[in-house]
Structure formats: structure tokens, C-alpha cells
C-alpha positions as CSV (number, residue, x, y, z in Angstrom):
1,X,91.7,-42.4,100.9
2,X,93.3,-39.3,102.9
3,X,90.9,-37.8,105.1
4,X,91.2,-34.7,103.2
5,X,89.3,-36.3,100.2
6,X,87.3,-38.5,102.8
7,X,86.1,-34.7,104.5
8,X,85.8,-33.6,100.2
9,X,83.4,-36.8,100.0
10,X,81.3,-36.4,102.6
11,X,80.7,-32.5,102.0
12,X,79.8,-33.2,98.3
13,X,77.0,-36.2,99.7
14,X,75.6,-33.5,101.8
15,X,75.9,-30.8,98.6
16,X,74.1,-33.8,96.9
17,X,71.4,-34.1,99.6
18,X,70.3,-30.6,99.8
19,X,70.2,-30.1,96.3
20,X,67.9,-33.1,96.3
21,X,65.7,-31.7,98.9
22,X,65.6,-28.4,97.0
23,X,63.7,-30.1,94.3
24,X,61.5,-32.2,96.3
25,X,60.2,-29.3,97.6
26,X,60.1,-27.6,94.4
27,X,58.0,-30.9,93.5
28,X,55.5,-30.0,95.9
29,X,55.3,-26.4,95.1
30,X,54.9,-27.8,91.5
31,X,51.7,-30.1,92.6
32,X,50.1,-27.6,94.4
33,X,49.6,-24.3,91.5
34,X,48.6,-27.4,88.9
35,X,45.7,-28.4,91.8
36,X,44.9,-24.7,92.0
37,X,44.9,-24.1,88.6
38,X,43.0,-27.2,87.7
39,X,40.5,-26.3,91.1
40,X,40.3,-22.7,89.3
41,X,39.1,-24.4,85.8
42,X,36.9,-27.1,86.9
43,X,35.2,-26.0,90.2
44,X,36.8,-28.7,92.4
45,X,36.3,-27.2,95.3
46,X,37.1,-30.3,97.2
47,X,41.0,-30.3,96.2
48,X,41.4,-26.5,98.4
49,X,42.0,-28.8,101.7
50,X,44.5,-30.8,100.0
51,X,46.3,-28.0,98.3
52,X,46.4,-26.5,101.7
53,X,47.8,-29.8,103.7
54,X,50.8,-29.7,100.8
55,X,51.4,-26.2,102.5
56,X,52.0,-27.3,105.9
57,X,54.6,-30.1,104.2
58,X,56.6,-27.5,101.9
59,X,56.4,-25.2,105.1
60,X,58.3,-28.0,107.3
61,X,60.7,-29.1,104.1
62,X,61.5,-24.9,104.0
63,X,62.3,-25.4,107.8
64,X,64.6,-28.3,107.1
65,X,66.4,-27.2,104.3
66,X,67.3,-23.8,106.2
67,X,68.6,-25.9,109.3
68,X,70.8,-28.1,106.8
69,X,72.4,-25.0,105.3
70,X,72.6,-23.8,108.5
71,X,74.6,-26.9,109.8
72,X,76.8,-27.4,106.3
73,X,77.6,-23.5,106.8
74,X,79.0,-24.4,110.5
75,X,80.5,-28.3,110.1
76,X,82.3,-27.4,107.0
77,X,82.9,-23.6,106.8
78,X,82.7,-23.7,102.8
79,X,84.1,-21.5,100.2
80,X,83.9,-19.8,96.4
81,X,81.2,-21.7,94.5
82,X,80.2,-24.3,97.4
83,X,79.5,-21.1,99.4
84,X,77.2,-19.5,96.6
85,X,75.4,-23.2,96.0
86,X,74.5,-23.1,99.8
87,X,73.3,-19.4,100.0
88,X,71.7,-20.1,96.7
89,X,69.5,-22.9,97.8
90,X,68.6,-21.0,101.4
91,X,67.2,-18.0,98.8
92,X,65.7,-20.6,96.2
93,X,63.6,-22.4,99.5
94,X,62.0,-19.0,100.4
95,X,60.8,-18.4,97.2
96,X,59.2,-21.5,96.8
97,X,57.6,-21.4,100.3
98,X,55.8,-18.2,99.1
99,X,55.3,-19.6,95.9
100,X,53.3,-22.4,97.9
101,X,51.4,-19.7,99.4
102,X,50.1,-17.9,96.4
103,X,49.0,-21.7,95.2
104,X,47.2,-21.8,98.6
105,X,45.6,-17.7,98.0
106,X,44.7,-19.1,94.8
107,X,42.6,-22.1,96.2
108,X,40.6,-20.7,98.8
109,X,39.9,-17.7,96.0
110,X,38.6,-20.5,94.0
111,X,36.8,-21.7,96.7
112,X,35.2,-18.5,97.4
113,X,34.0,-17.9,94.0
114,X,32.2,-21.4,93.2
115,X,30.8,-21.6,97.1
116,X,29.1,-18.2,95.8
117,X,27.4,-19.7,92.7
118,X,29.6,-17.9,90.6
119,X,31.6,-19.7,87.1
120,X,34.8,-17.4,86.6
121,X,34.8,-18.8,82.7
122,X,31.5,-16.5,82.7
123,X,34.0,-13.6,82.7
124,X,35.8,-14.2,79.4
125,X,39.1,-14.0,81.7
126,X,42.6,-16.0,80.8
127,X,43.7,-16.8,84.1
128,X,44.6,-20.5,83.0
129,X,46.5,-19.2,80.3
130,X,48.8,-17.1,82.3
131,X,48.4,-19.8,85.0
132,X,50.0,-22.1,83.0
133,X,52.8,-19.8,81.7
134,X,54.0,-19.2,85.4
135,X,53.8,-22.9,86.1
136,X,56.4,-23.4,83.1
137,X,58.5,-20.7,84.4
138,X,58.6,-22.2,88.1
139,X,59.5,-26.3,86.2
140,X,62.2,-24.2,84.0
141,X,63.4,-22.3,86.6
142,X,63.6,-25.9,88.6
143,X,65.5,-27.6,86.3
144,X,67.8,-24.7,85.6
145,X,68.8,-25.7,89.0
146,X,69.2,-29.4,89.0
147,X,70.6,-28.6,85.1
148,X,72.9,-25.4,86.9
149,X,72.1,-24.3,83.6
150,X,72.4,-20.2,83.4
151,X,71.4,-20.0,80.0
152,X,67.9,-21.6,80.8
153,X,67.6,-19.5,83.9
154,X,67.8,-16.3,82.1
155,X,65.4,-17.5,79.9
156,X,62.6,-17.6,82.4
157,X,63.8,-14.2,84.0
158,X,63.0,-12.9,80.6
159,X,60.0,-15.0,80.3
160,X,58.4,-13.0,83.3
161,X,57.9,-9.9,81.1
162,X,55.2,-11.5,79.4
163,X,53.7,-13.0,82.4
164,X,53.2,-8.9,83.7
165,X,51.9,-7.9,80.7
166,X,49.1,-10.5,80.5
167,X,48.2,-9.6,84.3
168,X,47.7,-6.1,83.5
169,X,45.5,-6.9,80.9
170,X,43.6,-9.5,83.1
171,X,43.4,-6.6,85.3
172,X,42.2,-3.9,82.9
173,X,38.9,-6.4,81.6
174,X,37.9,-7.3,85.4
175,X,37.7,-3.3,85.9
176,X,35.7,-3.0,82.5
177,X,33.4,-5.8,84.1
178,X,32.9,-4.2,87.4
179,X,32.2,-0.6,85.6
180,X,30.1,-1.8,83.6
181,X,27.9,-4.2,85.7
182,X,28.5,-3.6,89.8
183,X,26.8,-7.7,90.3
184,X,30.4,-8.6,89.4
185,X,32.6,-6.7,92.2
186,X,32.7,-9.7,94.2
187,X,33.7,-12.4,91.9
188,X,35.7,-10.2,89.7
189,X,37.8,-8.4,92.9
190,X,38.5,-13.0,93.7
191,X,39.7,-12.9,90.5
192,X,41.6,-10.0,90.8
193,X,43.3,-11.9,93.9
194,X,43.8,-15.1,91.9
195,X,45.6,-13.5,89.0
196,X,48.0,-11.5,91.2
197,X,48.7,-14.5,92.9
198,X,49.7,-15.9,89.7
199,X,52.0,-13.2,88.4
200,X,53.8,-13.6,91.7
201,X,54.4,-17.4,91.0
202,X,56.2,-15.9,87.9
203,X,58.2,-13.3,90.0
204,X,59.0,-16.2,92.4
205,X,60.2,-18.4,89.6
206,X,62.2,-15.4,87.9
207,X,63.7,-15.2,91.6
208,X,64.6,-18.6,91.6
209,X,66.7,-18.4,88.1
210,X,68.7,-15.3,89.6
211,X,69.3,-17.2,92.4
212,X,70.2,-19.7,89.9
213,X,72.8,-17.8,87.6
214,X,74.7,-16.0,91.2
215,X,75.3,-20.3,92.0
216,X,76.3,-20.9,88.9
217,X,78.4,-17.5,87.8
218,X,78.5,-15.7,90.7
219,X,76.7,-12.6,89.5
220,X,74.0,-10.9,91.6
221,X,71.5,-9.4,88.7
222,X,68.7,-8.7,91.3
223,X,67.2,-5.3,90.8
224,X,69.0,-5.0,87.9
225,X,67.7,-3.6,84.7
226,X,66.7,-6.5,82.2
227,X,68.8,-5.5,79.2
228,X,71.6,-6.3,81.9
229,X,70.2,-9.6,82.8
230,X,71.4,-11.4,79.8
């Protein structure tokens, strides 16, 4: 083996490692919204402190992953696609970090709500619902990733339409609620907190599949119009 294909080895094992990283990370991310979401539905108050110890390990694996770009971008100066794939995956590790921390806003607003004496089913509000729709769009996202599959990542850009529209409509019956019967500000501004926390998992996941389709085609759609996301 030359050492040119020897150096071509060892840089697509390190490609191979961060990638792997990426999605044990994204793993985490995963395990935390489905406790919250399941802590939100149930009451189990108990899970908030392990929710929020799953933090402090995607925190340290966002620290890791940078430092590994960091070090691939230095050793082995890389180019054209490998370039995009490391950039890519230093963008992709942010958003899931601060998809970690809406998981963790939407545990202790969970926590808040039940420690009161308050059931948020009382309120007629379908936060699972759109819960579960982000959570779909951050595993799709995901695998467009491990898939480098642009077709599925534009999917779950488009998917996040729906994902805004049922937040504004969460929004619009909490501020019926509190009009109608002031006893609820409290519980219903929590909820408030825990659906916006929610539609930002979908904006972090939409994120993600950008970040996604610039690895795998080298277009930047951010802030672009949707029609032109296709």
C-alpha cells in the first residue's frame, strides 16, 4: 500500500468515527425528548434528573466532536465534499446540543406543572401529538445523515411546516384557557414553554437535514424560501 492510500485510509477511519459519534449523540438527544415527552404524558416526575444527567453527556460528546473536527481540519487539511462532511457534522452537533436543551426545558416544565397539582391532559392540549411529530423529524433527519440521503432530508425540512402550524394552534387554545379562566395562567403559560420547546426540536431537526443536503450536494438552502428548498 503507498502511503498516499495508507494517509486516504486513515482519513476515511477518522471520517468513519466522527460520523459515528454524530449519531451517538444524536441517540442521546433521541432518549432524552422520548423521556420528556413520556414525563409530560404520565407525570413521571422522577425521570426530570435523569433527562437532565443525559445533558451533561451530549454536552461533553458536543465538546468532543468539535475538538475532532477541529483536529481532522488541522492533521489532514481536507477538501471538496470531505470539507462539507466535516463542517456539516460541527453544524449538525450544535443543533442537537440545543435540541438536548429544549428536551431538558421540557422536563423541568413538566416538573413544575405536576409538583403544582396540576394534570396538563385537563387542558384538552396536543402537545404529545406535535411532540411526537418533532421526534420523527429529529430520527429522519438522523438517518438522512447516516443514509446521506437528500431526498429524505428535504422531506423533514418540509415536514416542519406542519409542526409550526400545530404550535400556533396550541398556542391560540392556551390563550382561550387563560381568557377565559385566570386559575389556569400558571399551568397553561408551562405549557406555553413546553410546546415552544417542541417546535424548536422541529426547527433543530429541519436544521440538521439542511445541514444534511450542503454534505451531500453542496447547496446552502438556509434562509431560503421553502418552494426553493426542494
Amino acid at each position: 500500500m503507498s502511503e498516499n492510500n495508507h494517509l486516504s485510509s486513515q482519513f476515511d477511519d477518522d471520517l468513519s468515527r466522527l460520523r459515528s459519534h454524530v449519531l451517538q449523540m444524536g441517540g442521546l438527544v433521541e432518549t432524552q425528548i422520548s423521556a420528556a415527552i413520556e414525563a409530560y404524558s404520565r407525570g413521571e416526575v422522577a425521570s426530570v434528573k435523569h433527562i437532565v444527567e443525559t445533558d451533561r453527556k451530549v454536552n461533553d460528546l458536543e465538546v468532543a466532536i468539535d475538538d475532532d473536527c477541529a483536529h481532522i481540519i488541522a492533521k489532514r487539511q481536507p477538501a471538496a465534499s470531505d470539507l462539507r462532511m466535516v463542517f456539516g457534522i460541527s453544524k449538525i452537533v450544535t443543533d442537537l446540543e440545543r435540541a438536548g436543551d429544549e428536551a431538558k426545558k421540557i422536563a423541568k416544565g413538566v416538573r413544575r406543572i405536576y409538583e403544582a397539582g396540576q394534570m396538563p391532559s385537563q387542558y384538552g392540549i396536543g402537545v404529545r401529538h406535535i411532540a411526537e411529530a418533532a421526534l420523527a423529524m429529529l430520527r429522519q433527519s438522523l438517518d438522512a445523515f447516516a443514509r446521506l440521503d437528500s431526498p429524505l432530508a428535504i422531506k423533514v425540512i418540509q415536514a416542519d411546516v406542519d409542526v409550526d402550524v400545530e404550535f400556533k394552534s396550541i398556542m391560540r387554545q392556551l390563550i382561550t384557557h387563560m381568557m377565559e379562566d385566570p386559575r389556569t395562567i400558571t399551568t397553561s403559560i408551562d405549557i406555553i414553554w413546553i410546546a415552544r420547546a417542541v417546535e424548536r426540536i422541529g426547527d433543530h431537526a429541519k436544521n440538521i437535514s439542511e445541514h444534511v443536503v450542503f454534505i451531500v450536494d453542496g447547496r446552502d438552502i438556509r434562509h431560503q424560501p421553502k418552494e426553493n428548498k426542494a
